[in-house]
N, C-alpha and C positions, 0 to 999 in steps of 0.2 A: 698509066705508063704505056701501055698498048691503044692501038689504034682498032677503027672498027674490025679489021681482017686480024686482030688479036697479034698483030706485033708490032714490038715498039717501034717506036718514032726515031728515025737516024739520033743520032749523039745518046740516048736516052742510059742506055745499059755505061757509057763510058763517062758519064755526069755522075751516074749514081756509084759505080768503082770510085770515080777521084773521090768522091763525098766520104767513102767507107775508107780509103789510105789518108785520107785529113784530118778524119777524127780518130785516128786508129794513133795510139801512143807510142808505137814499134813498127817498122819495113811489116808487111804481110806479105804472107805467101797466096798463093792463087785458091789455096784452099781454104785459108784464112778469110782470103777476101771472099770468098762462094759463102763463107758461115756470116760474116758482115750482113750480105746482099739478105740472106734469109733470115735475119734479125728486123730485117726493113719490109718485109714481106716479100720477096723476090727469088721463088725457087727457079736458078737455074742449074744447066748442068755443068760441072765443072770442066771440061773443056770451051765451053762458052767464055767463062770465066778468064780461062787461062788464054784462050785468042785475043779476047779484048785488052787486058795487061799486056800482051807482047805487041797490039800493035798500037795503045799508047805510049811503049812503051819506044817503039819503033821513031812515032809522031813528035817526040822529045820531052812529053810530059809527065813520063814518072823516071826514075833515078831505079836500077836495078841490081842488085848485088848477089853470090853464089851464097846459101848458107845448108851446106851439106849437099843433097843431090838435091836442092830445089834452087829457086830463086825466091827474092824477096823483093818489094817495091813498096817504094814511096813518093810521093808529089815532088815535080823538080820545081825549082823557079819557074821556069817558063809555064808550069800549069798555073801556077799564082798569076804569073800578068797576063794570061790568054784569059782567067775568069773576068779577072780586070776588066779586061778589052770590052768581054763580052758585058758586061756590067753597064759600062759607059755609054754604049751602042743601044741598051735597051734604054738608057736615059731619055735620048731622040734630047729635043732643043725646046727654046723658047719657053712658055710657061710651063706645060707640057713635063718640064726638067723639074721643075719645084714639085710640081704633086708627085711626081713618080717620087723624086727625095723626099717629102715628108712620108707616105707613105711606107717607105724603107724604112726611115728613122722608126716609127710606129713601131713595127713589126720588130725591133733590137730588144734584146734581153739585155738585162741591165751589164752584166760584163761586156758584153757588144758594145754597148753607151759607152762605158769606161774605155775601151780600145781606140775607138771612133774620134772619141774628145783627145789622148791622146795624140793618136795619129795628126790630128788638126792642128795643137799645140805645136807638135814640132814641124809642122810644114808653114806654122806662119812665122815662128820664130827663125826659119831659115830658111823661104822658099827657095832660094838659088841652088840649096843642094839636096834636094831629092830626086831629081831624074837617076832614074837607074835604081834607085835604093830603096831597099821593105824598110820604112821607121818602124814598123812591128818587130822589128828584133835590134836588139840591143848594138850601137855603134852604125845599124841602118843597112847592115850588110843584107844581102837579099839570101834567098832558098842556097843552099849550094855555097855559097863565098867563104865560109867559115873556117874553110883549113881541110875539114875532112871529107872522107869520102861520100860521107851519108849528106841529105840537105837536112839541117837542123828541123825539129818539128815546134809546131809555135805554141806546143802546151806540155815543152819541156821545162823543169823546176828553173835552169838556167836562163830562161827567154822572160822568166816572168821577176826577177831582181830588180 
């Protein structure tokens, strides 16, 4: 995660934050997310911590709410389809697109597979209406569309019916 002069690489600290509020079942707080990062190996110090939350948070990618005198954060939509983006863009074209995809595939843990085949199932039975829309969540609403104030998390008991 660090370079030879012993710091990370730009994006590197704010890749591994969204990683730890995605798999995280509940909004984290800044100090939440600092015990996250040190479960992963990653002692930082918690004002590091708490900059890079505010200014993803700033950037439109996490969803931030007051809970006592702190804040809490979680992944909005828009950090879902910028991974996306980024996803696509590493694909590149041509043959080139199959190996990096089977490669991918390779690497899925079997609920991955199941997500995946999913997602595929309903985007051939209805390609005209997926722009815009997570088919990972039920009726295809994306992060955020749900009603409330929070974005749904995608390994709530509700997302998986």
């Amino acid at each position: 995660m660090t370079g030879r002069s012993g710091r990370r690489e730009a994006g590197q600290l704010e890749n591994a934050l969204l990683a730890v509020l995605w798999a995280a079942p509940t909004a984290l707080s800044s100090a939440q997310a600092q015990q996250g990062l040190r479960e992963q190996g990653l002692d930082l110090a918690y004002t590091s911590v708490a900059t890079t939350l505010t200014r993803l948070h700033a950037k439109g990618l996490l969803e931030r709410s007051s809970a006592g005198r702190t804040y809490v954060y979680t992944p909005s939509g828009r950090a879902a389809q910028e991974a996306a983006a980024r996803m696509r863009s590493l694909l590149g074209g041509g043959r080139a697109r199959a190996v990096v995809l089977s490669h991918f595939v390779d690497g899925l843990e079997p609920g991955d597979e199941a997500t995946l085949l999913e997602l595929l199932r309903r985007a051939e039975a209805d390609p005209g209406d997926q722009a815009g829309r997570s088919p990972a969540r039920p009726g295809g609403a994306a992060a955020g569309e749900h009603g409330g104030n929070e974005p749904r998390r995608p390994d709530t008991p509700s997302d998986h019916s």
